[in-house]
N, C-alpha and C positions, 0 to 999 in steps of 0.2 A: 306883132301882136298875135296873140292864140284866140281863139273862140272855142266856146265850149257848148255844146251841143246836146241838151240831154232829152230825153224819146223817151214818153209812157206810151209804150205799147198795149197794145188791144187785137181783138180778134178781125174786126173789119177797119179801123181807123185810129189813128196813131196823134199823136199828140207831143211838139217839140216845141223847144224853148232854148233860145242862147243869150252865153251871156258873154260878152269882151273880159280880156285879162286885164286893161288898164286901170278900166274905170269901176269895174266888178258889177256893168246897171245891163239889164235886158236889153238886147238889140231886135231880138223877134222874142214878142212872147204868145206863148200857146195858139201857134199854128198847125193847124189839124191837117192830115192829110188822110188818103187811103190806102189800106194793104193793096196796092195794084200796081200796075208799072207806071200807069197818070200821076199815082199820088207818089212815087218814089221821083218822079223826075220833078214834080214840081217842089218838094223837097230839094232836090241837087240844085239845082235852080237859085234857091235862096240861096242856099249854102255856098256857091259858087260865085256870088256878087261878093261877098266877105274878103276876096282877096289872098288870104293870110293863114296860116295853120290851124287848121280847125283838127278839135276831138271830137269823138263823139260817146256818147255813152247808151246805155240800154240798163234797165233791171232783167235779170233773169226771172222772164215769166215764161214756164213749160214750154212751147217750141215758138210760140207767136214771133219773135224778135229774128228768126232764122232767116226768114226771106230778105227781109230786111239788111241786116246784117251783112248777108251777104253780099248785096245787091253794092254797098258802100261799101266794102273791102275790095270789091272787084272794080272799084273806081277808086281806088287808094287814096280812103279816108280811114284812121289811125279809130280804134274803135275799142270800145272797154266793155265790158261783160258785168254788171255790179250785183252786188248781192242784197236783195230785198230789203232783208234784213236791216242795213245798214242804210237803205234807204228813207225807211222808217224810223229806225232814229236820229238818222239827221231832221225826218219834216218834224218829229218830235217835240224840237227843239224852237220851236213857235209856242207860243203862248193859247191861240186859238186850235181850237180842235177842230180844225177842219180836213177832208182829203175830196180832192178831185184831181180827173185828168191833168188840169192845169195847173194846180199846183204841185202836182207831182211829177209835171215836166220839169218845172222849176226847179225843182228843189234836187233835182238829178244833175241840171246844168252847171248851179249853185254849189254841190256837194265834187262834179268835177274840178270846179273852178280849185277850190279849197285841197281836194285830195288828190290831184291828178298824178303825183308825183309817186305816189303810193302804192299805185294801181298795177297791175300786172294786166298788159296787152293780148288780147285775144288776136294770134298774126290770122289764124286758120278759121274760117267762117263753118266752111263746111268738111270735118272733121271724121274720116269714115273709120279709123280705126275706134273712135270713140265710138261710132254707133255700134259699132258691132261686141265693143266690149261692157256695154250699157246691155242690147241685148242678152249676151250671156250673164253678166249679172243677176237680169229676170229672169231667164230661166232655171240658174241655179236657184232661186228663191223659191221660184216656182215646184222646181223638184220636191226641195226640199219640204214643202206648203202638202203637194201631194203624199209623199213619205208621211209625215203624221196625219193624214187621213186614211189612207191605206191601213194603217196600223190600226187606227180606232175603228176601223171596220173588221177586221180582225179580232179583235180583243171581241167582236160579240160572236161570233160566226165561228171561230174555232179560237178559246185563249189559252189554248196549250202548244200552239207552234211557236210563238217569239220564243215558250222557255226548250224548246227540244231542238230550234235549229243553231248551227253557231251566230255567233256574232257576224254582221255584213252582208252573210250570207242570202238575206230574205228577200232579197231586191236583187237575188240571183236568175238567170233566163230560164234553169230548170225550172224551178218554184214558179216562177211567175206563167210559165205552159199549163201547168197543171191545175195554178188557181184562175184560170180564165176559163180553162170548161168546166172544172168540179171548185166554184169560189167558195164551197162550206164545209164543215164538217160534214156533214151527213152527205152531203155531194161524193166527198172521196172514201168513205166510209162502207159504200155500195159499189166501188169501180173493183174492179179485180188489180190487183199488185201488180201483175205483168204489163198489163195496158198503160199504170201510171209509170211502170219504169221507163218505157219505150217515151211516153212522153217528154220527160226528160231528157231523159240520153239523146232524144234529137234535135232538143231547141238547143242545150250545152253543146252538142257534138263529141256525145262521150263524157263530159266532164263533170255531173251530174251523179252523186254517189248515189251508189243502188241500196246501200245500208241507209243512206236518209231519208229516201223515198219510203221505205219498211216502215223507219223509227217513225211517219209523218200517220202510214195509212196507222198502224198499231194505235198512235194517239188519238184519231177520228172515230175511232170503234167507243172511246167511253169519252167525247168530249161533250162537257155543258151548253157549245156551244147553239149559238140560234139558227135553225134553218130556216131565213129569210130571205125568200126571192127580193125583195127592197136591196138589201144589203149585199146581195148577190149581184147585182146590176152594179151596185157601188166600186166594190171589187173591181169588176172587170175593164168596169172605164178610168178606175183609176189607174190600173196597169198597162192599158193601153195610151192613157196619156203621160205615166210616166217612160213608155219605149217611145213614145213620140217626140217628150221633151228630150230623151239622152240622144235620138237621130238628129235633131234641131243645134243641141251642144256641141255635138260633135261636130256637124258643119261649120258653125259657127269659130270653133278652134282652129278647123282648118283654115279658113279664113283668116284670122289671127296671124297663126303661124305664115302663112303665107305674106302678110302686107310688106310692102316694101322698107319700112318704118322699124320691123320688127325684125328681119330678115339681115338687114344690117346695120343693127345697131352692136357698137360696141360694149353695151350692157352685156354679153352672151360672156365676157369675159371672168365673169364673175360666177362661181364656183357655188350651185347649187340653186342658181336661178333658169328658169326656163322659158321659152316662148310668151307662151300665156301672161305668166307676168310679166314680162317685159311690153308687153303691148298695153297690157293696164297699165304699167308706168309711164309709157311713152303718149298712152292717150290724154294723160293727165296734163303731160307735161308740156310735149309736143314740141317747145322747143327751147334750148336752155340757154340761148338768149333772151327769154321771158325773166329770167332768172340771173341775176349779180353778185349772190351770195346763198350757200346752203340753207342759211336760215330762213330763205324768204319760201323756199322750196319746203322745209318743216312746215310755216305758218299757213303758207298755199293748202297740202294736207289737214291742217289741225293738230298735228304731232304737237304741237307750243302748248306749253302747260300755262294754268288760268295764272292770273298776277292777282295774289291778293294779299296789300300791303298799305297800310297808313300810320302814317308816325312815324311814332317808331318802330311799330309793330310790324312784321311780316309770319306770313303764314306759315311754318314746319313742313307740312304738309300739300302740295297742288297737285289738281287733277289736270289730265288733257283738258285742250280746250273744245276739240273736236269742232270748232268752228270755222272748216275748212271744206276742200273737195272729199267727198266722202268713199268715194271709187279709188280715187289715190291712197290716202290712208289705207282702205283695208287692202290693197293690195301690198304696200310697204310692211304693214304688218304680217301679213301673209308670206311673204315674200322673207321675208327676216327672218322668220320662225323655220322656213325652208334650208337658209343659209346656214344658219346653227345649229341644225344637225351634222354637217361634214363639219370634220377637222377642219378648222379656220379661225383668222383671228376675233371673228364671230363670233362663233360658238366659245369660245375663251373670256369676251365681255360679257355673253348672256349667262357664262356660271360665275362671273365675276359678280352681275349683280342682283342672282340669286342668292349669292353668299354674303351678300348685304341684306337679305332678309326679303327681298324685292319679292313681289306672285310674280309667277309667270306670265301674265298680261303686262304686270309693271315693265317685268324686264324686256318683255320684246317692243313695250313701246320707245324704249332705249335702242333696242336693236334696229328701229325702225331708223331713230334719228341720226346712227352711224351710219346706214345703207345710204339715205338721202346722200353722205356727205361721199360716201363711193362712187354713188349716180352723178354727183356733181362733177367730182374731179373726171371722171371716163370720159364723160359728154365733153368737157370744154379740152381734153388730150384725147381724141380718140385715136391717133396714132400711136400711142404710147402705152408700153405693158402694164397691167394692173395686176398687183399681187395678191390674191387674197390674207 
């Protein structure tokens, strides 16, 4: 007999319900315990009379379920990760509109009972290349979040440098020297030319053209812009927290690169992937015994397009379903987009299904759902050569 186990978590106290595979009836219902070590043993406790193979389930709520979690992985108890969402339409599916702790312990143990077959296994509780690839994630957003503030602080202070520098260029270490002591028009307007080349040329080291530093101070002499000590402080701390966040990335990659996960995994065989992605993929994955067939590994991401079909009728048209891991997907897609640039038989299906009229999002999330099935076959051969 299986028992099924399902846990609303909370911040101080937890709340569990099981139910038997035989009979399908409660055997503990809504037993509360504490985020503590008392309330996880007297938990094990229960669970531990039962005899028999027990699941366990959890909703994914932000980190609360981590101690937890771990605490029964590390006493090898078989444990599922579920997704909210799916939580809530299973208690849906009662007629009363009610939610509390206890029934939605219920209805976790209830919806194991029912789905458990379905479920993809959480083996790893605590998961460090995931955190680390969750942290770079924010920080690239973060970058990126800064970047268009920077800019719109620009656009008042001097709006004739985005059109006189190249493109990339502005989130260069010269520029960024120079607009941290002089961050306005009129700031650089009054420096002497020699002073701001010299600033340059030594945060680049040399690399810092002297004609752009010219073309920069030439534009400040008749720009619109606002000399706002406000918008000046703006400036300079955003440039200082965007060299904060690239010292922070940058560690973080190393890190990356370096885990043991990433370091050797056979994915490295594949022709235009690197480090970085491969540890997003691998944090997603983690391990491809969670995994029986490529397509569970698409659905796992959200790569699966929506079914939308009655009668006789089905749709022409379907979008992703994007009801998956979301770190995975854009990495697969990122990552696919990388591949198809080199010669490969990649880049050969991604002009295949451009020449079916596909956008180039369409086609790479095609390209996305051939890499999955590359990822699949390397992981379960990793001895064995892969061709691109």
């Amino acid at each position: 007999m299986t028992y099924y186990v399902g846990i609303d978590v909370a911040k101080f106290q937890h709340v569990a319900s099981i139910f038997d595979s035989i009979s399908g009836e409660l055997v503990l219902d809504s037993f509360k315990f504490d985020n503590s070590i008392k309330g996880f043993k007297s938990l094990l406790s229960n669970v531990s009379k039962l005899n028999d193979d027990v699941v366990v389930g959890f909703e994914s709520t932000a980190h609360y379920h981590q101690n937890l979690f771990n605490y029964l992985t590390q006493n090898h108890f078989k444990c599922y990760l579920l997704n909210p969402l799916m939580i809530s339409k299973f208690r849906s599916i009662s007629l009363r509109d009610a939610k509390n702790d206890n029934i939605d312990s219920r209805a976790i143990s209830s919806f194991l009972l029912l789905e458990h077959k379905y479920l993809i296994n959480e083996e790893f509780s605590n998961n460090e290349l995931k955190e680390l690839c969750l942290q770079r994630d924010y920080l690239i957003k973060h970058s990126t979040n800064l970047k268009i503030k920077l800019v719109s602080y620009l656009d008042r202070t001097f709006p004739e440098l985005c059109n006189i520098i190249p493109k990339g260029t502005l989130y260069s270490k010269g520029l960024f020297a120079i607009l941290k002591e002089f961050p306005t028009a009129k700031m650089i307007s009054e420096v002497r030319i020699d002073h701001l080349i010299n600033i340059a040329k030594k945060a680049s080291k040399g690399r810092y053209k002297k004609s752009m530093v010219i073309k920069i101070k030439e534009a400040s002499k008749s720009s619109v812009g606002i000399d706002s000590a406000a918008f000046a402080i703006k400036i300079v701390h955003a440039i200082e927290s965007l060299e904060l966040n690239k010292k922070q990335t940058d560690a973080i990659n190393q890190e990356i690169s370096n885990n043991e996960l990433v370091i050797n995994s056979p994915l490295h065989q594949i022709k235009g992937i690197n480090s970085i992605e491969i540890g997003y993929i691998m944090s997603a994955i983690i391990s491809i015994n969670r995994f029986d067939s490529p397509e569970k590994i698409v659905a796992y991401a959200g790569l699966d397009p929506k079914v939308r079909q009655s009668g006789t009728w089905s749709a022409s048209k379907t979008r992703m379903s994007k009801r998956g891991n979301v770190l995975l997907r854009y990495a697969l897609i990122w990552t696919a987009n990388n591949i198809r640039k080199h010669p490969s038989k990649m880049q050969d299906y991604y002009n295949l299904k451009r020449s079916q009229n596909k956008s180039h999002y369409n086609a790479l999330g095609h390209c996305a759902t051939k890499l999955v099935r590359y990822i699949f076959w390397i992981l379960n051969n990793p001895d064995k050569e892969f061709i691109n």
